[in-house]
C-alpha positions in Angstrom: 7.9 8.6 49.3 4.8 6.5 49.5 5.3 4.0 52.0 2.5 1.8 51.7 4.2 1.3 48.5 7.7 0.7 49.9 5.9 -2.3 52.1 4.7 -3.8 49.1 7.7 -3.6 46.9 9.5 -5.1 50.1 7.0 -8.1 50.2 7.1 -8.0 46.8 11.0 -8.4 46.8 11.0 -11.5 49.2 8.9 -13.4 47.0 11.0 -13.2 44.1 14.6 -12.6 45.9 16.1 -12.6 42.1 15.3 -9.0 41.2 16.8 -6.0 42.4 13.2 -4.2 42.2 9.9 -5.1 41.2 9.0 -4.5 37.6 6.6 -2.3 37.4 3.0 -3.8 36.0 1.7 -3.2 33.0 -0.6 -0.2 34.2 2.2 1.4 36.2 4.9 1.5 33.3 2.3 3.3 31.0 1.7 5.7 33.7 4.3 9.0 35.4 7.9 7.4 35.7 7.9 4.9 33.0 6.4 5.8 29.8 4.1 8.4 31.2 1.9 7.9 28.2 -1.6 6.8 30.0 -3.3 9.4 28.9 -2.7 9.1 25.5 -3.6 5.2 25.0 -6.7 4.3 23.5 -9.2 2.0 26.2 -9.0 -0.9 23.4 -4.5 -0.9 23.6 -4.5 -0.7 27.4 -7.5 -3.4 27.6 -4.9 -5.9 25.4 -2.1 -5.0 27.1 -3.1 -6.2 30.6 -4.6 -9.2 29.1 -1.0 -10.0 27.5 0.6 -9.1 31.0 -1.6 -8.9 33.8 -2.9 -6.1 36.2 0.0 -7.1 38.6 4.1 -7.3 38.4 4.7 -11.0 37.5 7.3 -12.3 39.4 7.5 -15.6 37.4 7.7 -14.4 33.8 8.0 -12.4 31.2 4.3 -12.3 29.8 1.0 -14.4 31.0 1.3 -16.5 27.1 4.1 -17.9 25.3 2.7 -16.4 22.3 0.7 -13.6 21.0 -1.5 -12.3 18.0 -2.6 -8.7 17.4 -4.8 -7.5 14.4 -7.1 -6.1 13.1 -8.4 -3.0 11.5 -6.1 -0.2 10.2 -5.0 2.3 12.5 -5.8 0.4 15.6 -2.4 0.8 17.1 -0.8 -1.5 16.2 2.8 0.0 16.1 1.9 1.8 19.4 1.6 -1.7 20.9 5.0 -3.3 19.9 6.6 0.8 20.9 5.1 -0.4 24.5 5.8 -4.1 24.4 9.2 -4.3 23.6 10.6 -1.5 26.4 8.3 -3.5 29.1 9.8 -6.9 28.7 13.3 -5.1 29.0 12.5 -3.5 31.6 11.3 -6.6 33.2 14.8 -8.1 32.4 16.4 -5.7 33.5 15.0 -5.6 37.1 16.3 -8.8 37.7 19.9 -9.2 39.7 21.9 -11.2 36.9 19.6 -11.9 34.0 22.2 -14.1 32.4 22.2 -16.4 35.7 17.9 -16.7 35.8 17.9 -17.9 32.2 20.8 -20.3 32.7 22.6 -18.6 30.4 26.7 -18.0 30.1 27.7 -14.6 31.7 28.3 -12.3 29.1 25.4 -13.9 27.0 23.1 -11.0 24.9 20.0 -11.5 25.7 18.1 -9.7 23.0 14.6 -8.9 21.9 13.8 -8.7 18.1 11.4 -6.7 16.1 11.1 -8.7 13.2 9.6 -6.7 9.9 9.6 -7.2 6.1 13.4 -5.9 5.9 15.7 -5.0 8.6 15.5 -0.9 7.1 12.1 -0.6 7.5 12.7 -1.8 11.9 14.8 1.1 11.6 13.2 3.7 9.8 9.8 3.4 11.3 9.4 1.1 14.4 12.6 1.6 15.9 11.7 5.5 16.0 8.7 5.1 18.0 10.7 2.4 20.7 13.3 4.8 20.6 11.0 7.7 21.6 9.3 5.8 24.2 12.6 5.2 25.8 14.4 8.0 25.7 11.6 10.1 27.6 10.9 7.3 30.0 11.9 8.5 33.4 13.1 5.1 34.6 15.2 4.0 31.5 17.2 7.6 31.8 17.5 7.1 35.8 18.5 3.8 36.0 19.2 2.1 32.5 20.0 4.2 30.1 21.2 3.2 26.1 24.3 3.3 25.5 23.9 6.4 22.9 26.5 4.7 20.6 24.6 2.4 19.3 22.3 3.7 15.9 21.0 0.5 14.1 20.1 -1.6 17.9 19.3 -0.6 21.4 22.2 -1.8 24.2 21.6 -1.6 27.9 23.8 -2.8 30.5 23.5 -6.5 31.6 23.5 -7.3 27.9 20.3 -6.4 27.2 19.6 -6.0 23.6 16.6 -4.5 21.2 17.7 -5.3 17.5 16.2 -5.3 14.8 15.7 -8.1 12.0 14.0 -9.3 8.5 12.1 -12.7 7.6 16.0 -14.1 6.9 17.1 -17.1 8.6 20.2 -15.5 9.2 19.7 -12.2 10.9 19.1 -13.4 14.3 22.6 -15.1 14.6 24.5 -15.0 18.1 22.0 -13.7 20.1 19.5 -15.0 23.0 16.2 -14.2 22.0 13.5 -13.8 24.9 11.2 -12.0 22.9 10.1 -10.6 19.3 7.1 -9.1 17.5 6.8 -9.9 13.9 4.9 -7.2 12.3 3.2 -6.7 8.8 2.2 -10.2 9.2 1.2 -10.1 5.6 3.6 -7.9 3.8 6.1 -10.8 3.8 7.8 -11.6 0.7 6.4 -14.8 -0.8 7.4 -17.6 -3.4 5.4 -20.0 -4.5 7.2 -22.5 -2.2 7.9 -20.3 0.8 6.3 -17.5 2.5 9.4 -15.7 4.9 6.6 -14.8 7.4 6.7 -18.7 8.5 10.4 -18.6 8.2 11.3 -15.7 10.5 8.5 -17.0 13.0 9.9 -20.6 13.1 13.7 -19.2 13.5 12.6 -16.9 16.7 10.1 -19.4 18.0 13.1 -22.1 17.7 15.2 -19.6 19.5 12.8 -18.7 22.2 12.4 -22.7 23.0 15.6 -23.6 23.0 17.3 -21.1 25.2 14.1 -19.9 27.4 11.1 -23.1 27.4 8.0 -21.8 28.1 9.0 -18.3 29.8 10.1 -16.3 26.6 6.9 -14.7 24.2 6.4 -14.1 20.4 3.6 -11.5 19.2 2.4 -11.3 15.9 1.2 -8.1 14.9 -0.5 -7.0 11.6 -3.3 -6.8 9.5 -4.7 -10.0 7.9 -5.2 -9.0 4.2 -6.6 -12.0 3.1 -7.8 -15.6 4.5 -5.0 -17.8 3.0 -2.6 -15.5 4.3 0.5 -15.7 7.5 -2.2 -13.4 9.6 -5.5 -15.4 9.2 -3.7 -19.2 9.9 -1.9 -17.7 12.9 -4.6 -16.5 14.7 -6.7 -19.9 14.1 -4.1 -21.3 15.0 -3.8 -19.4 18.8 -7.6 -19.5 18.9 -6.8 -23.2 20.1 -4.0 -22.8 21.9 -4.7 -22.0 25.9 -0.8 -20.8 26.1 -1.8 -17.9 23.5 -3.3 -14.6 23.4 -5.5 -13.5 20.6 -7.1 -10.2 19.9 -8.6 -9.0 16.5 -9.3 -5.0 17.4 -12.0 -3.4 15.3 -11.3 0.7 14.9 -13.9 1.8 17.0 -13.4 -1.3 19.8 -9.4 0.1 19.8 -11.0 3.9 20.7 -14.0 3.3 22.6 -17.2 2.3 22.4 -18.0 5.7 24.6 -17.2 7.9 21.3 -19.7 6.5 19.9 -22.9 7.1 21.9 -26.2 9.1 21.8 -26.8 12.0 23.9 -29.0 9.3 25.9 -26.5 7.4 26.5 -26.6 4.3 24.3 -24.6 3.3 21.4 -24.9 5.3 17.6 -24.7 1.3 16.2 -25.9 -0.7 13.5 -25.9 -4.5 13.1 -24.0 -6.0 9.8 -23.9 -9.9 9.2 -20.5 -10.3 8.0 -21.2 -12.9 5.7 -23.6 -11.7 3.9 -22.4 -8.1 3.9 -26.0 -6.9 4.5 -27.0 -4.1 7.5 -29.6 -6.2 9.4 -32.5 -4.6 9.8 -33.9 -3.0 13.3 -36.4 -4.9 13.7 -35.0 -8.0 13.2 -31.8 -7.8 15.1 -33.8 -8.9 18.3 -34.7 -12.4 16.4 -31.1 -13.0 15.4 -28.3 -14.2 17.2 -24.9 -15.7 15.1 -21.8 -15.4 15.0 -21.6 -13.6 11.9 -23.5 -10.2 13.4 -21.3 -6.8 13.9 -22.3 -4.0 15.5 -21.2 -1.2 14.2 -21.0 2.7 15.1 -23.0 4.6 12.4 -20.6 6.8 11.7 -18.7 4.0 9.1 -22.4 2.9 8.0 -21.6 4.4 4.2 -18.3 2.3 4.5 -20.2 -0.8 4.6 -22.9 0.2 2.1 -20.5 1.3 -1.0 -17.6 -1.1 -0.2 -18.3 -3.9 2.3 -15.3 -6.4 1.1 -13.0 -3.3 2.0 -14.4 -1.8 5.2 -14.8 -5.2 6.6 -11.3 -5.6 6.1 -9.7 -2.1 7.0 -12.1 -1.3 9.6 -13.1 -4.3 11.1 -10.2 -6.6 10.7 -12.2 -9.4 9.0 -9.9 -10.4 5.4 -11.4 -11.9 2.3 -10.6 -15.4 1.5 -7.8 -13.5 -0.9 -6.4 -10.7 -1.4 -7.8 -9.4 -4.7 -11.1 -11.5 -4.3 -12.8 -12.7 -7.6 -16.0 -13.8 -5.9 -16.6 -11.0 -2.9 -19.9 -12.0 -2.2 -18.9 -15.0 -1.0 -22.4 -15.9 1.1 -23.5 -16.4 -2.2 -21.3 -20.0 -2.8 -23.0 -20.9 0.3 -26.2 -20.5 -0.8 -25.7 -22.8 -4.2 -25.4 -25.8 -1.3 -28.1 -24.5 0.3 -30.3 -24.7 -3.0 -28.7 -28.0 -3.7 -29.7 -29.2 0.6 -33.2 -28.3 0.3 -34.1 -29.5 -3.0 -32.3 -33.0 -1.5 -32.8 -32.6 2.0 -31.3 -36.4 2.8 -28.5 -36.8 -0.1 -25.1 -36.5 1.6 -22.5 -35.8 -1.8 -22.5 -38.4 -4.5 -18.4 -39.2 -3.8 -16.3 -40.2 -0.7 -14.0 -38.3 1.1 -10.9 -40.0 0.1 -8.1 -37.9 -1.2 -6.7 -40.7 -3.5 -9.3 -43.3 -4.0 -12.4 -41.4 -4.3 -15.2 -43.9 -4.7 -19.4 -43.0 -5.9 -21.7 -43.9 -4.1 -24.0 -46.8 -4.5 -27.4 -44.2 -4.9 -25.9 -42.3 -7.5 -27.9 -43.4 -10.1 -29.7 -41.4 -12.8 -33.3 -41.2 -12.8 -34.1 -38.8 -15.8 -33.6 -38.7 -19.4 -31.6 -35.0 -19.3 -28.4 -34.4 -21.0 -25.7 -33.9 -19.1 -22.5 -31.6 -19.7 -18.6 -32.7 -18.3 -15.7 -30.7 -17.5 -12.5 -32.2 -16.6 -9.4 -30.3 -15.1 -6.8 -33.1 -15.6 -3.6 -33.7 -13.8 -1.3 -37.1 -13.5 1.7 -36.3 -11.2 1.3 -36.7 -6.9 3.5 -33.4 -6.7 1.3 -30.9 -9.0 -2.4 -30.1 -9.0 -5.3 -32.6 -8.4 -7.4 -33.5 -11.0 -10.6 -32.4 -10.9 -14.2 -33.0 -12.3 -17.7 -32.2 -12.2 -20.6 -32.8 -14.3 -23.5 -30.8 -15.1 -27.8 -29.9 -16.4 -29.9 -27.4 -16.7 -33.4 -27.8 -15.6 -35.0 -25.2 -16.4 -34.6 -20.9 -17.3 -35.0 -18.5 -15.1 -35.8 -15.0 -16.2 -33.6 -12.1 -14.8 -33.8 -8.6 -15.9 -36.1 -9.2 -19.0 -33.5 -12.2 -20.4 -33.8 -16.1 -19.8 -30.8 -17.8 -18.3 -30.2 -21.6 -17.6 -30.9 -22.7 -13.7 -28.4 -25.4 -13.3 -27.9 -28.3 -11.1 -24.6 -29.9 -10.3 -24.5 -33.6 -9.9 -21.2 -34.4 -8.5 -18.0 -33.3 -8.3 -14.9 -35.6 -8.0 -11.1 -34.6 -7.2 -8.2 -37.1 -7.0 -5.0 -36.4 -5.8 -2.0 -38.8 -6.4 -0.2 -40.2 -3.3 3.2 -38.9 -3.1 5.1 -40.9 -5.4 2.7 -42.4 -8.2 0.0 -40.8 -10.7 -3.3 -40.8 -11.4 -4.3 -43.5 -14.2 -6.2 -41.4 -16.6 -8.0 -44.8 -17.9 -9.4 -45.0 -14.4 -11.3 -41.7 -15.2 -12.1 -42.9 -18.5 -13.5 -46.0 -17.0 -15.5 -43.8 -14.4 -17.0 -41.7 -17.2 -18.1 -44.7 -19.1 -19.8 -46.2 -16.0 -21.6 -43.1 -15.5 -23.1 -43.5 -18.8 -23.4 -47.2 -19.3 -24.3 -48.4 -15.8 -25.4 -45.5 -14.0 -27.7 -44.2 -17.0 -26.4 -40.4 -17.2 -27.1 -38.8 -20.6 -23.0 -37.4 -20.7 -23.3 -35.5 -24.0 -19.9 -33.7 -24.1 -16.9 -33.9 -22.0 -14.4 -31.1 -22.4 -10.9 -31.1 -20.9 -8.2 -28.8 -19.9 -4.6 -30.2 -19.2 -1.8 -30.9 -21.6 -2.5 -35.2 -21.3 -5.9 -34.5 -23.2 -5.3 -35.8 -26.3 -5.2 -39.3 -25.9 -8.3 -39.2 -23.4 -9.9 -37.2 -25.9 -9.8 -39.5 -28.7 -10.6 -42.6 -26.6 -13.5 -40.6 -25.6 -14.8 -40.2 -29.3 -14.1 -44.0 -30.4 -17.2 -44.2 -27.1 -19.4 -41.9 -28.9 -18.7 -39.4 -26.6 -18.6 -35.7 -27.6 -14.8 -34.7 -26.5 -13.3 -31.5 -26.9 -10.8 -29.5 -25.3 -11.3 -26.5 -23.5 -8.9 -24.1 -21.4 -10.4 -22.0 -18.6 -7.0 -20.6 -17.9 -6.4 -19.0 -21.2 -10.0 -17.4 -21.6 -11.9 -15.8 -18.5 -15.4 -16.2 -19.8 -15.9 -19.4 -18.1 -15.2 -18.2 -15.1 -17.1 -15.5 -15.3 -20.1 -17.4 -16.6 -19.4 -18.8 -13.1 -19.5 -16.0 -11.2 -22.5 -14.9 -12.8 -24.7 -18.1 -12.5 -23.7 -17.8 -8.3 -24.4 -14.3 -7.8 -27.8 -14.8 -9.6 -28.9 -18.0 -7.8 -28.9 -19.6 -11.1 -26.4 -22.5 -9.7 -26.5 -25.4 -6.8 -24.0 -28.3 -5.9 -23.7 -30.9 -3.4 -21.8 -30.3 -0.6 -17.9 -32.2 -0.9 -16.1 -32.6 2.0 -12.3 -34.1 1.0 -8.7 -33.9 2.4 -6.4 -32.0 0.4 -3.9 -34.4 0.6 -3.0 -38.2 1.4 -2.0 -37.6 5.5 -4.1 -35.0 5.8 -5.7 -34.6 9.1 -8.7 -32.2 8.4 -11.9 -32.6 5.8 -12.6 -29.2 4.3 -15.1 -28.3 2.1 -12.9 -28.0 -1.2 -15.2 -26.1 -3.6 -16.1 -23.6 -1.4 -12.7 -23.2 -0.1 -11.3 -22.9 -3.9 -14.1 -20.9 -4.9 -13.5 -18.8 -2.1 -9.8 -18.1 -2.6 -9.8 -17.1 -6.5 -8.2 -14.1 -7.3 -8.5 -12.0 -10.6 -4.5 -11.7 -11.6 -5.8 -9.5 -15.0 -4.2 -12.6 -17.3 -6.5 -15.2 -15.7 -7.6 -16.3 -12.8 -5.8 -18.3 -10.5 -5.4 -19.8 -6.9 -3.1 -18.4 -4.1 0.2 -19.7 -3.8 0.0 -23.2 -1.9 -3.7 -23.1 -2.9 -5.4 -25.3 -5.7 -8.9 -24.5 -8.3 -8.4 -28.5 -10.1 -12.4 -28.6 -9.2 -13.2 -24.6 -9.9 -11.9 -25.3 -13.3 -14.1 -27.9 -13.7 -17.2 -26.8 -11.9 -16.2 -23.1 -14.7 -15.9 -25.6 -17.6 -19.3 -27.0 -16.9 -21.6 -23.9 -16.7 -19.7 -22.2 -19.5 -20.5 -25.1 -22.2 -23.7 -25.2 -19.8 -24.7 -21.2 -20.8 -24.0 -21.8 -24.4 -26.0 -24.5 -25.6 -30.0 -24.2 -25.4 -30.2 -27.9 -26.3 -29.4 -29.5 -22.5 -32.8 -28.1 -21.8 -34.7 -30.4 -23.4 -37.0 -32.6 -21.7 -36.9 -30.8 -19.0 -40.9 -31.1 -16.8 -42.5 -28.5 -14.9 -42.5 -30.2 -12.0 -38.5 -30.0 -11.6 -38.9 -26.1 -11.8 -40.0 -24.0 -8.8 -42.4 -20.8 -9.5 -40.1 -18.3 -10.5 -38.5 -20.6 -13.4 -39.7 -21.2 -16.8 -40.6 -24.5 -18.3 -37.5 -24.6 -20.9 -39.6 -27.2 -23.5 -41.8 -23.5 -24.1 -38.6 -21.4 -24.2 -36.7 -22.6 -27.4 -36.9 -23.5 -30.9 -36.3 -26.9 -31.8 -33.5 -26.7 -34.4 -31.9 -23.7 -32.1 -29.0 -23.7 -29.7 -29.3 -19.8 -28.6 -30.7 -19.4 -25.6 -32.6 -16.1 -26.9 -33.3 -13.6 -29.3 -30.2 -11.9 -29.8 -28.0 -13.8 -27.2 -25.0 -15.9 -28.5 -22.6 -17.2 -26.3 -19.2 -18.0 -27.1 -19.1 -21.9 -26.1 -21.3 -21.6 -29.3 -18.4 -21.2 -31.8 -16.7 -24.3 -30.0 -18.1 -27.2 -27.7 -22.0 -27.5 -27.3 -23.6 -27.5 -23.8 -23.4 -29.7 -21.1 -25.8 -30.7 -17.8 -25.6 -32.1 -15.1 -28.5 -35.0 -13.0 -30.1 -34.5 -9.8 -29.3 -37.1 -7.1 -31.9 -39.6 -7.0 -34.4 -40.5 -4.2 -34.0 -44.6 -4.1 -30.7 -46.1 -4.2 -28.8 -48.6 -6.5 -25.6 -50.8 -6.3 -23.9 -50.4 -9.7 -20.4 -50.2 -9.3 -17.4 -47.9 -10.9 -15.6 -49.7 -13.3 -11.6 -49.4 -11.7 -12.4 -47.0 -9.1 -15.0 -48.8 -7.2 -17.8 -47.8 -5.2 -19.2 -45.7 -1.7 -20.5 -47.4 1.1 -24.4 -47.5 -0.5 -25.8 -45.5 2.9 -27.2 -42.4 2.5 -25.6 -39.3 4.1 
């Protein structure tokens, strides 16, 4: 017997007179008498572990956090952490004298931990194996608390110490204590469009943990985040702001070790990847660059990157897309449509306030050319559905890709209203705000085209003003949307930056275009939004480029001086009487609505108001 190590348990003990022995730490119970599994761990598990519990026996509780989030690439361990997690805080529990008594609990009170999954068979069939197998060959559980064997479906130990297993149900945690729980497959939770059971099952043991422990009980999250918008991803930005949480996203090669992947000299087999571009950065320029969006990488998952980035970004690195299924991967390319839009207007802030409800234009927003300009309008009344959504549209000149000319185009403005809880949006208050746009603020609206079942009447008030109205649906035909797609990925489109709340009460500004754009998903039918998501000003900025992309005649008038070298005057590109783009191009906005564009912001400012909606504040962001 060591006795160094019989002094310090002793010393140990008097500190903290209310266990029977010290717990082991972390290190130890991975080690011979515990788990005896040290070997075996990978450096990037055992590094998270003593994070989450410290290189010493705590004598004051459980874990270092209250709450925890593990992900990251497949196969990082994931399962082998909540196998070690859950037998260490038992074992920590069941060190102590009377368990019941520390916790102020009843005597005879269960005091359980809970490895939450997607349903309470898939606990058994798969994690509960590998706890079971870490227990049952654990020296110390077999010596001094072993299950009671007659038990199948949960794990008993004396003192009333429970393992059990549960679902994302707000009922399966009923009558017991809950110190502690991993929820795993963060994102393999069933969802509804008005609940995702991830949330739920957190909430219930969170609400459990506080109510019967405070601050001294601890909740990991463990799973893969398999898209932005999902349980995984608004967790962990969540704890990245929290001091009292853990976070770890675990690449595959951080989770084995960076020292399987070196030269014989020494140094690391690596690459350098910008994860937001999904590009390999170049060796001679990595020294120059420094962001936050730069990987390295071992070269042995280089081809990984280079045939399917979206995916080995995701499986191997841990980093999701915005969605699942994404419609728009390359989704540095969004970016660089306001980055086009910033340096052709380097002091133009966007043309409409940030207000969720009462958006007002600004006082500069004035038209300075004589181009046409196209109109989409994604409409909605009601405070509880969808906002509406609008943007308008030009083209200023052609741009010639792969032998065939293609419309460069400029978004003006994009506007999105959402009714306060409660009341609806006046649809004559968007009328009104149309007709301003023409008549005070001199824009050159040619067509206007709708989607929404309230389009009729707007419709034909639109025509008695001379406007050209029609309806189109984005939803029922994916051609504007990918007219979209194709306009971003070939730097053939620019908008103003839009920064809104999504909602009246809403705390945070986010940038809604690129966080709709962003989320997309291609369902097969159409595409669509994630559930609790929105596209009310995707629609609209789809509906503008498509009638855009059909029509040659928005190019007209358009000067040489508004085009930058590699685009091509349009007044030299088309015949007068023609509305096809090219020789042996037709587009299908043809056999419907013409084309539509869009103005550039203008340099000087003006104070014409918005008929029923008001105006901006007249300064220049």
């Amino acid at each position: 017997m060591d006795a160094a190590k019989i002094k310090r348990d002793l010393a140990w003990l008097q500190r903290y007179p209310h266990f029977d022995q010290r717990p082991a730490s972390i290190v130890e119970f991975l080690g011979p008498g515990y788990l005896d599994i040290e070997s075996r761990i990978r450096p990037g598990i055992r590094e998270s572990l003593i994070d989450i519990f410290g290189e010493e026996s705590n004598g004051e509780r459980i874990a270092k956090y209250r709450w925890g989030m593990y992900t990251g690439g497949i196969g990082i361990g994931k399962t082998t952490v909540a196998s070690i997690i859950l037998p260490y805080m038992v074992h920590w529990v069941l060190c102590l004298r009377d368990p019941q008594g520390y916790f102020n609990l009843l005597p005879g009170s269960r005091i359980a931990f809970m490895q939450m999954s997607t349903s309470a068979k898939q606990v058994i069939d798969v994690a509960f194996g590998d706890i079971f197998a870490r227990i049952k060959h654990a020296d110390w559980f077999v010596n001094n608390y072993p299950y009671d064997t007659k038990y199948t479906k949960v794990i008993k130990f004396a003192k009333d110490v429970w393992i059990i297993p549960g679902d994302s149900t707000e009922t399966s945690f009923e009558g017991y204590n809950i110190l502690g729980g991993i929820l795993e497959e963060a994102d393999s939770h069933k969802q509804t469009k008005d609940k995702d059971y991830a949330d739920v099952g957190y909430d219930t043991i969170n609400a459990r943990i506080d109510s019967r422990f405070q601050d001294r009980g601890f909740l990991l999250v463990i799973g893969q985040m398999k898209k932005g918008d999902g349980f995984a991803n608004r967790k962990y930005n969540e704890f990245l702001n929290e001091p009292h949480a853990y976070t770890k996203r675990m690449t595959i090669w951080e989770s084995l070790g960076w020292e399987k992947f070196l030269r014989p000299n020494g140094e690391r087999d690596s690459f350098l990847y910008d994860t937001k571009r999904k590009s390999i950065i170049p060796t001679g320029a990595a020294a120059l660059i420094t962001n936050s969006n730069m990987l390295e990488i071992p070269n042995v998952y280089k081809k990984n990157f280079e045939t399917n980035p979206e995916k080995a970004l995701r499986d191997l690195a841990g980093i999701p897309p915005a969605t699942e299924d994404p419609f728009i991967s390359l989704t540095d390319k969004i970016d660089d449509c306001i980055d086009r839009w910033n340096e052709r207007n380097p002091d133009v802030g966007s043309p409409v306030t940030d207000s969720p409800t009462r958006p007002k234009l600004e006082h500069w927003f004035t038209c300075r050319d004589s181009l046409k300009r196209a109109m989409h309008i994604d409409l909605a009344v009601s405070g509880d559905g969808d906002a509406l959504g609008l943007a308008m549209g030009h083209v200023s000149a052609v741009k010639e890709i792969d032998g065939e000319l293609k419309p460069y185009i400029i978004i003006d403005m994009m506007y999105r209203v959402k009714a306060a809880p409660g009341t609806e949006i006046l649809l004559q208050d968007i009328r009104h705000l149309i007709y301003a746009l023409r008549d005070d603020r001199k824009f050159k609206i040619r067509d206007v085209t709708m989607d929404g079942f309230q389009s009729t009447d707007t419709m034909q008030q639109l025509k008695r003003r001379r406007f050209r109205a029609e309806y189109l649906s984005v939803d029922r035909n994916k051609n504007p949307y990918e007219d979209l797609r194709e306009a971003i990925y070939e730097g053939r489109l620019e908008f103003p930056e839009y920064y809104t709340y999504v909602a009246s009460g809403a705390t945070e500004r986010v940038q809604i275009a690129v966080k709709e754009l962003t989320e997309l998903t291609d369902t097969g039918k159409k595409i669509d939004h994630p559930p609790n998501g929105s596209k009310d000003l995707a629609d609209a900025l789809a509906g503008v480029v498509y009638t855009l992309m059909g029509a040659r005649s928005y190019s007209r008038g358009v000067t040489p001086a508004q085009m930058d070298s590699h685009e091509i005057d349009v007044r030299e590109s088309y015949s007068k009487d023609s509305d096809d783009w090219g020789s042996g191009f037709s587009h299908p906005a043809l056999r419907g609505t013409g084309g539509m564009t869009a103005p550039l912001p203008p340099s000087g400012s003006s104070a014409i108001g918005i008929l029923g909606l008001g105006s901006g504040t007249g300064r220049r962001r």
